[in-house]
C-alpha positions, 0 to 999 in steps of 0.5 A, spaced: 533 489 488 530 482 490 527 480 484 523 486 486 524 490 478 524 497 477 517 496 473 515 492 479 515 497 483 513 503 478 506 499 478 506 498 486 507 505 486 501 507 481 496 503 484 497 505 491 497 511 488 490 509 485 489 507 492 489 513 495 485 517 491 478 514 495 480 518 501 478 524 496 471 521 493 465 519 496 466 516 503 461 515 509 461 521 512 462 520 520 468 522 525 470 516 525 471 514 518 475 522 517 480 520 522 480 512 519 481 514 512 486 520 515 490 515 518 490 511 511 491 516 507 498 517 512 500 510 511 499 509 504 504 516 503 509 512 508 508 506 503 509 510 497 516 514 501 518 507 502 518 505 495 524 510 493 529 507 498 530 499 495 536 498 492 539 493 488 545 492 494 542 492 500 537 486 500 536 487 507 533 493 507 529 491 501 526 486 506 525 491 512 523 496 508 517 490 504 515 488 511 513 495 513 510 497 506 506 490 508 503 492 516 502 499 513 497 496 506 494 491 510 492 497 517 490 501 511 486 497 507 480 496 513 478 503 512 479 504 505 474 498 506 469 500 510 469 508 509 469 509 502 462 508 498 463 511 491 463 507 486 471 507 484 471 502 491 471 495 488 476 497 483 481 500 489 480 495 494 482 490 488 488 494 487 490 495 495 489 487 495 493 486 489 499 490 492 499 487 498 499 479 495 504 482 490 508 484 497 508 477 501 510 474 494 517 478 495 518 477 502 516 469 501 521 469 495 526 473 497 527 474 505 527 470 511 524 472 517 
């Protein structure tokens, strides 16, 4: 993979793993936050589905594939912001933030635009 290492992608894939786990807890109980998180929730499983598909041939799709797991991360993280209130909430939010510095450090050191 570009310098995305099994183990890399092993912890990208248990923290969004993590991530999702607030649209089960305690969130603002609202229409528009069940649809939001709804939405996140679908994104954040795109994400995950994603991460089986890099190959250590195929450095383009890697690229492909890094850039949609980073549009889907960053749509997902404003809803996990702002719908969630129980108290795992700053430690998840931390690890979407994390997974989405982790992606743009990839694509800044291994693909072009």
């Amino acid at each position: 993979m570009i310098g995305l290492t099994a183990r890399r992608c092993a912890r990208l894939v248990i923290a969004l793993a993590l991530v999702a786990r607030p649209i089960l807890a305690e969130t603002l109980n609202t229409p528009e936050c069940g649809s939001a998180l709804n939405d996140a929730s679908r994104l954040v499983r795109g994400v995950r589905e994603r991460q089986m598909h890099f190959s250590r041939y195929d450095p383009a799709e890697n690229c492909r594939l890094l850039r949609e797991n980073l549009d889907d991360l960053v749509a997902a993280r404003g809803p996990l912001d702002r719908c969630p209130t129980g108290e795992e909430h700053t430690k998840d939010l931390g690890q979407i933030d994390a997974a989405i510095e982790q992606i743009r450090a990839q694509l800044v050191g291994n693909c072009r635009r």
